[in-house]
SEZADO-97972 format. One record per residue (C-alpha): x, y, z; residue in one letter; residue number from 1. Coordinates in steps of 0.02 Angstrom, whole numbers. Layout:
! SEZADO-97972
X, Y, Z, a, NUM
...
***
This chain:
! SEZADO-97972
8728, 7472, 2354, x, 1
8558, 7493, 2256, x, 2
8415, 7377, 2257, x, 3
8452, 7342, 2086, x, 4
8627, 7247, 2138, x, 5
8550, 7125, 2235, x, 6
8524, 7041, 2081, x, 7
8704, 7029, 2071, x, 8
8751, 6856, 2158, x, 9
8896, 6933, 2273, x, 10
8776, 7067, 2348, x, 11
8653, 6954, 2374, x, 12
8775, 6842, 2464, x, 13
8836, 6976, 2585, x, 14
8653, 7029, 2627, x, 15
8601, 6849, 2631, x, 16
8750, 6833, 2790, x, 17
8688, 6962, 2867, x, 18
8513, 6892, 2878, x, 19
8576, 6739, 2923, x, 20
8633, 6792, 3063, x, 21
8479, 6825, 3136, x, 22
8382, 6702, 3229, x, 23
8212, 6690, 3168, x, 24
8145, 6702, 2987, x, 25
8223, 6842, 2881, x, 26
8191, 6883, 2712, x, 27
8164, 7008, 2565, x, 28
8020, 7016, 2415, x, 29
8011, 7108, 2260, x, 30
7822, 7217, 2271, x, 31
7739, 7058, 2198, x, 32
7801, 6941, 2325, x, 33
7972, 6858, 2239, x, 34
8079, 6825, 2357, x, 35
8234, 6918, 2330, x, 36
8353, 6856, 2505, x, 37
8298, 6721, 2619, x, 38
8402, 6642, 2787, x, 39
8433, 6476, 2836, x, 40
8283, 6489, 2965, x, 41
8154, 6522, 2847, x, 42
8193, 6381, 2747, x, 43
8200, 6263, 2893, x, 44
8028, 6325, 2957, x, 45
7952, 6295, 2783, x, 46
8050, 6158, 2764, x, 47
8114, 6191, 2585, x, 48
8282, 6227, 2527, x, 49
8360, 6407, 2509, x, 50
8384, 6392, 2313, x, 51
8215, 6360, 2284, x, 52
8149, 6494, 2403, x, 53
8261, 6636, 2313, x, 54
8169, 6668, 2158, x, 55
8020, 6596, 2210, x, 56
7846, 6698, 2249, x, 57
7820, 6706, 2442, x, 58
7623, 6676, 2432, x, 59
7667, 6515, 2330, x, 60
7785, 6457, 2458, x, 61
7693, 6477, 2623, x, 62
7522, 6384, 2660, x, 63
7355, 6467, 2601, x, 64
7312, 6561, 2763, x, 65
7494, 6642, 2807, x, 66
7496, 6679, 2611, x, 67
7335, 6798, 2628, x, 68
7395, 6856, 2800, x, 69
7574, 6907, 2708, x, 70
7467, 6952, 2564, x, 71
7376, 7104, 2647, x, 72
7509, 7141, 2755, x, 73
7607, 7190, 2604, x, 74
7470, 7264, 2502, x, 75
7441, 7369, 2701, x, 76
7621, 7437, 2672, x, 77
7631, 7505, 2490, x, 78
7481, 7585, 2532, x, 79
7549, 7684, 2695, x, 80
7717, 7664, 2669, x, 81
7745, 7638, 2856, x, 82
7801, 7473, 2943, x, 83
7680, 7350, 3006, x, 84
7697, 7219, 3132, x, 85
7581, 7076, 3149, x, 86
7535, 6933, 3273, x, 87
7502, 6750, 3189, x, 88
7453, 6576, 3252, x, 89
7523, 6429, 3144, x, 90
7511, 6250, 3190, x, 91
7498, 6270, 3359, x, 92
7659, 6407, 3354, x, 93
7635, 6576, 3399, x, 94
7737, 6707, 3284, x, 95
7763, 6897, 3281, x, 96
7806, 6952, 3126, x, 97
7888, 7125, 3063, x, 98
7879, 7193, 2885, x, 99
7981, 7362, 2835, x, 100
7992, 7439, 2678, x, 101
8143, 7472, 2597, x, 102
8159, 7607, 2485, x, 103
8266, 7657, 2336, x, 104
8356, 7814, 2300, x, 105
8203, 7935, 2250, x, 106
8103, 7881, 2413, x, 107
7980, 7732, 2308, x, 108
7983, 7563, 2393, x, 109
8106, 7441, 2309, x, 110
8052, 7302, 2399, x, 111
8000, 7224, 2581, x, 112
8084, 7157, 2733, x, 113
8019, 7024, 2807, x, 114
8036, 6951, 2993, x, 115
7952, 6823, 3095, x, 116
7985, 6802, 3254, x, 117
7960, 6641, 3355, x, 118
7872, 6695, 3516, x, 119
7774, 6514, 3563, x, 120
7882, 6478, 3718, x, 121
7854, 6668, 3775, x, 122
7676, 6638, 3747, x, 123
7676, 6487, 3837, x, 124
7775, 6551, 3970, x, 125
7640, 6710, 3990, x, 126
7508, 6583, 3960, x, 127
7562, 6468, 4112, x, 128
7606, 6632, 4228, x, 129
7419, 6704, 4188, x, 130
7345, 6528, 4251, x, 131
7461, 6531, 4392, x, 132
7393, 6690, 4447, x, 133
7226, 6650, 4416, x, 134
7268, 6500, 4527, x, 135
7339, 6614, 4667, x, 136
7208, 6726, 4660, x, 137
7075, 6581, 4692, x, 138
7165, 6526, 4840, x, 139
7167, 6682, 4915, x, 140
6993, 6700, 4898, x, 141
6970, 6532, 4967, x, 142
7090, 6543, 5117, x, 143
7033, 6722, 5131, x, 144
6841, 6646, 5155, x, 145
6881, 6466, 5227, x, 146
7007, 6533, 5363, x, 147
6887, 6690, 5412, x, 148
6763, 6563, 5481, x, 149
6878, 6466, 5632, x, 150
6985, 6639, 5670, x, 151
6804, 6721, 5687, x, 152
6749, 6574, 5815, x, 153
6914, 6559, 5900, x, 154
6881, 6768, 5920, x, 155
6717, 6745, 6010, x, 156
6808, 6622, 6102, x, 157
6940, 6719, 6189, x, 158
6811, 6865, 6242, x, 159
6707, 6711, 6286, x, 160
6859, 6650, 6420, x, 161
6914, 6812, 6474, x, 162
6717, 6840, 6529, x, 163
6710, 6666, 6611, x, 164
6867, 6671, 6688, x, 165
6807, 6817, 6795, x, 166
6660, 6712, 6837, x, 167
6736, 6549, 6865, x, 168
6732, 6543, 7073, x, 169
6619, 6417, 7031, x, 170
6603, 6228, 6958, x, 171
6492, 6291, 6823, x, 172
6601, 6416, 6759, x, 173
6751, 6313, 6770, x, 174
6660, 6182, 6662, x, 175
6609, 6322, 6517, x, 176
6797, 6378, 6532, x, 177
6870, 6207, 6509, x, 178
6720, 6171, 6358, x, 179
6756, 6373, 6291, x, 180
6951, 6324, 6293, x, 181
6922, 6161, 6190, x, 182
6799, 6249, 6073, x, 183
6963, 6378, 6041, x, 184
7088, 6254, 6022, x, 185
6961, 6157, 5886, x, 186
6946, 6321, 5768, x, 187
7124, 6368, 5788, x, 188
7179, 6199, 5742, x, 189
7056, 6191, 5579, x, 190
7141, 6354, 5525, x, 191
7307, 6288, 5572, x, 192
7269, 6131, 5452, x, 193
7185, 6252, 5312, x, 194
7360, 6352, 5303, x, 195
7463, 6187, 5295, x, 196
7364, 6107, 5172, x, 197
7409, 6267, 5065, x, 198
7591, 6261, 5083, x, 199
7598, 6078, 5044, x, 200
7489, 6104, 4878, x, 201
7612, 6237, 4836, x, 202
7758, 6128, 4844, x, 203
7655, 5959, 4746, x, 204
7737, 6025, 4597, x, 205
7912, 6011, 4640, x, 206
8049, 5906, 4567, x, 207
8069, 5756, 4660, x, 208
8185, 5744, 4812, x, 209
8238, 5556, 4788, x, 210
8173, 5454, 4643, x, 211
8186, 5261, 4673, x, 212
8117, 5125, 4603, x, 213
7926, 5099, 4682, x, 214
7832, 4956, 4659, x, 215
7683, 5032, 4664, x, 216
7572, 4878, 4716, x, 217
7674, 4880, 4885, x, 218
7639, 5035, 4912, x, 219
7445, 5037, 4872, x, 220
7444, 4886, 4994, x, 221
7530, 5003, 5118, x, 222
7376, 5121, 5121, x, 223
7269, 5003, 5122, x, 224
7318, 4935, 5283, x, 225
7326, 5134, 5369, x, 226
7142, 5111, 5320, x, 227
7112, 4929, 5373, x, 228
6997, 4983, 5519, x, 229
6877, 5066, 5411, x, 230
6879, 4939, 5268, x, 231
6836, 4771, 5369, x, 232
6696, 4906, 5474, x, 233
6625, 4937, 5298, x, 234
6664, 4790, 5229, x, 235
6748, 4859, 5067, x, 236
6768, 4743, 4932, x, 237
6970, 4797, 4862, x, 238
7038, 4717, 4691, x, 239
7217, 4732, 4671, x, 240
7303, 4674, 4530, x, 241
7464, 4572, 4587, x, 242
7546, 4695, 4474, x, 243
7534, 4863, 4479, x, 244
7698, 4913, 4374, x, 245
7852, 4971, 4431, x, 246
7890, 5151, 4442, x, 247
8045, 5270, 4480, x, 248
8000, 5416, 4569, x, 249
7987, 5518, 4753, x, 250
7916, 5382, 4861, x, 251
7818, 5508, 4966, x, 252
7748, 5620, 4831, x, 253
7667, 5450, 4744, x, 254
7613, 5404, 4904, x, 255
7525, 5570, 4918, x, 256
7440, 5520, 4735, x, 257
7367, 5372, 4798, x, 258
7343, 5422, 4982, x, 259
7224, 5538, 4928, x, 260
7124, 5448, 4785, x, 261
7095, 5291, 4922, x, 262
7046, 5410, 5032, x, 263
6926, 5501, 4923, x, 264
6864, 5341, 4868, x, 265
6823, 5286, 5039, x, 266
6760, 5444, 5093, x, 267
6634, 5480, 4964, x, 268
6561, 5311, 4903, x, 269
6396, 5280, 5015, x, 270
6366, 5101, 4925, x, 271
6293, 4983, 5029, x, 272
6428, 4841, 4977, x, 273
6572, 4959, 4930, x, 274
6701, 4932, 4815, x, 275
6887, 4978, 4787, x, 276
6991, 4932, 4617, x, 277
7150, 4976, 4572, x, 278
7228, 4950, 4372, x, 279
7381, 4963, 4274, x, 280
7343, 5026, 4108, x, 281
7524, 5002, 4051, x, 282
7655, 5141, 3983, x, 283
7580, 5259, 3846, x, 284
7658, 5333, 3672, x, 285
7747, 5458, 3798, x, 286
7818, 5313, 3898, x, 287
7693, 5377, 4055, x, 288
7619, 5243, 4163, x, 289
7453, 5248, 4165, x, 290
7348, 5208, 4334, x, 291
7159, 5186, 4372, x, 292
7074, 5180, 4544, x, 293
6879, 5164, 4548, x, 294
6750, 5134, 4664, x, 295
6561, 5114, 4632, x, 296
6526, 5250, 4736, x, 297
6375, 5415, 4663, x, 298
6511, 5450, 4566, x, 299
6557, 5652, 4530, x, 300
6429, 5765, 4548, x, 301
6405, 5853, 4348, x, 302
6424, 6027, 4410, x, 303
6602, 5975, 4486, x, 304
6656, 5879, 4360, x, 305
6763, 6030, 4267, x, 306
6823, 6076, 4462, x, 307
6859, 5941, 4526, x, 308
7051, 5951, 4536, x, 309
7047, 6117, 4587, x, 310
7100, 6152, 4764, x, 311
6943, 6192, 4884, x, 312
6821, 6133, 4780, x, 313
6760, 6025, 4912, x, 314
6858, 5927, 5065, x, 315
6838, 5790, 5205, x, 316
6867, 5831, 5381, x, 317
7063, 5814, 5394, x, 318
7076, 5911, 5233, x, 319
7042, 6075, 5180, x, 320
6993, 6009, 4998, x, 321
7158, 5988, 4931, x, 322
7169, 5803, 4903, x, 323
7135, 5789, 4698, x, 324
7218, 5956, 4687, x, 325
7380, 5870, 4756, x, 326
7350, 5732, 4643, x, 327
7337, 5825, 4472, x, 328
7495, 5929, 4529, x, 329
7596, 5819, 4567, x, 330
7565, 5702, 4408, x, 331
7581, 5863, 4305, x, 332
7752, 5877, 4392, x, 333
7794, 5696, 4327, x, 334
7750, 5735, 4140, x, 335
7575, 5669, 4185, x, 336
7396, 5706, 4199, x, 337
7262, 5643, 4309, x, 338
7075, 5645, 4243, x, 339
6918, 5580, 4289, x, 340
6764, 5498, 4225, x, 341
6597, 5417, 4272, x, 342
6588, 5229, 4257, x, 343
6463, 5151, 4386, x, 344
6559, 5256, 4521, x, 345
6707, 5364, 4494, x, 346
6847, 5316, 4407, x, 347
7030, 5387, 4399, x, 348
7150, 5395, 4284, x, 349
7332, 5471, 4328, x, 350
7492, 5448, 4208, x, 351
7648, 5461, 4312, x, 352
7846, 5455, 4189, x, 353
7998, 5378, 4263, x, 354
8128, 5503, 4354, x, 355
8297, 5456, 4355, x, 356
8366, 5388, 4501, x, 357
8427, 5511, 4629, x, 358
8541, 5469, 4770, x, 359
8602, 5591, 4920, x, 360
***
C-alpha cells in the first residue's frame, strides 16, 4: 500500500485501527504538518474530535509551545532523516514523544509518524522513589551520627566496669561500679529509643489498621489530661472548642498527630503565661478536615522553618526528633498535609480525609 492510498478512505480506515489500538497518542502528517491518520487518544487529549483532526494542520491544532516543539522536531527529521525522540512537559503532564519517518518507494520521506507517550505517573513514581531515597539517605546519616554518640559512651563504659570490677574490694569502687553501670544502661537506652523512634516513623505512613469514627475533641481532651501535671505546674492557659469535628480514621495514628503537636507546644513555648488553642477549620474543597493547634510560644526558628517536618531536625528528651516528622507523614498518609506558620507563637495546620470504616 503506497502513501498515496491513504488518501483513499478504506486505507486510511485500516491504518487508522491499527493506531487505535495503541494506547497513547498516534498519528501521521503530510511534510507540512496535515494530519493524515489520528487515534481516538489524540483526540481525547486535545479534546477535539477525530474528523476535524484528519485534515487538519498539526501546529494549528496543538497549543503554541507543543506546536514549535513538534515544529522543529519535524523540520530535525527531514533534515537527518533519522528518528527522533523527545521529552515534553504539558500542563503539569509529563510526555515522551516518538517521531519516525516513513518513506515512500524511492527512499524520500512520504510523511511522519507521530507518538506521545504518557509517562506522568512513571515520573511521579521516579519522582516520589528519588525523595524517598533522599529521605533514607538522611536518616542514615542521622542515626549513623545520633546513635554513634550513646554506643561510644556505653563503650567507655564497659572497659570502665571491667577495670572497676577488678578494683571493687572496696566501698568506693563498688559505688563507681553501681554509678558506671547506670551511666551504661542511660546511653544504651537513648540508642535503644533513637532506633525505635525510626521504625515507628517508617511505618507513620501506613494505611490505617482500624478506621472509626473519632471525635476528635475527646481525644485532644485525652492528652491533655496525660499532661495535666505539667499544665496546672505551668499554669497553661488551653482553649478548646466544644467542637472539634468528627473524624473516621486509626484512633492511634491521630492520636500520634496530636500527641506530638501538644507536646511540642508544651515543650518549646517559654512564655511566662503560656497558652494552648486548638481549632476546627472545617472540611476543605478536597473534603479534608482541617485542624489548627497554636501556642504563643518564640515561635519557629527562620532557619528551621523549611525543616521543620523533617525527622531529626531537632527533638525533646523522650524523642529522637521525630515528633512533626510523624505528624506530616501520617497526614500525608490521610490525603493531608500539615504546615506551619508564625502567628504570635507557632501555629499548626494539619488536614486529615475520612477513611472508611474498617472492622476486624
Amino acid at each position: 500500500m503506497g502513501m498515496e492510498s491513504l488518501y483513499n478512505e478504506e486505507d486510511r480506515r485500516v491504518v487508522r485501527e491499527f493506531v487505535n489500538m495503541l494506547n497513547e497518542s498516534a498519528y501521521l502528517v503530510e511534510t507540512d504538518g496535515t494530519v493524515v491518520v489520528a487515534n481516538t487518544v489524540l483526540a481525547e487529549r486535545l479534546g477535539i474530535p477525530i474528523e476535524e483532526i484528519e485534515g487538519g494542520n498539526i501546529f494549528e491544532l496543538l497549543p503554541d509551545d507543543a506546536a514549535r516543539e513538534r515544529r522543529g522536531s519535524l523540520s530535525e527529521v527531514l533534515r537527518c532523516g533519522m528518528p527522533l525522540v523527545f521529552a515534553e512537559t504539558r500542563d503539569d503532564c509529563h510526555y515522551l514523544n516518538s517521531v519516525r519517518p516513513v518513506k515512500d518507494e524511492r527512499g524520500g520521506i512520504a510523511c511522519l509518524a507521530f507518538i506521545g507517550f504518557d509517562i506522568t505517573d512513571s515520573k511521579r513514581t521516579e519522582d516520589a522513589l528519588r525523595r524517598a531515597n533522599a529521605e533514607l539517605e538522611g536518616y542514615g546519616h542521622a542515626v549513623a551520627h545520633d546513635i554513634r554518640g550513646p554506643l561510644a559512651a556505653a563503650a567507655i563504659g564497659a572497659d570502665l566496669l571491667v577495670m572497676l570490677a577488678k578494683q571493687s574490694d572496696t566501698a568506693t569502687g563498688w559505688t563507681e561500679l553501681v554509678k558506671t553501670a547506670g551511666l551504661v544502661r542511660s546511653n544504651v537506652e537513648k540508642a535503644v529509643t533513637l532506633v525505635e523512634g525510626l521504625l515507628e516513623l517508617a511505618q507513620a505512613g501506613n494505611a490505617p489498621v482500624r478506621a472509626e469514627p473519632l471525635e476528635i475533641r475527646d481525644l485532644v481532651l485525652d492528652i491533655l489530661d496525660e499532661h495535666a501535671r505539667e499544665i496546672r505546674k505551668r499554669e497553661v492557659k488551653v482553649i478548646v472548642p466544644d467542637s472539634l469535628g468528627t473524624v473516621t480514621a486509626d484512633r492511634i495514628q491521630i492520636y500520634q498527630v496530636f500527641s506530638n503537636l501538644i507536646a511540642n507546644s508544651l515543650r518549646y513555648n517559654n512564655s511566662a503565661q503560656p497558652m494552648l488553642e486548638f481549632g476546627y477549620l472545617g472540611v476543605d474543597a478536597s473534603g479534608r478536615h482541617r485542624f489548627i493547634v497554636r501556642d504563643n510560644g518564640p515561635g519557629i526558628p527562620s532557619e528551621l522553618m523549611d525543616t521543620i517536618f523533617l525527622p531529626f531536625v531537632s527533638g525533646g528528651h523522650d524523642r529522637p526528633g521525630i515528633g512533626l516528622s510523624l505528624v506530616e507523614k501520617i497526614s500525608a498518609a490521610y490525603g493531608g498535609y500539615a504546615r506551619v506558620r508564625n502567628d504570635n507563637g507557632a501555629c499548626f495546620e494539619i488536614a486529615i480525609a475520612d477513611r472508611a470504616v474498617q472492622t476486624r
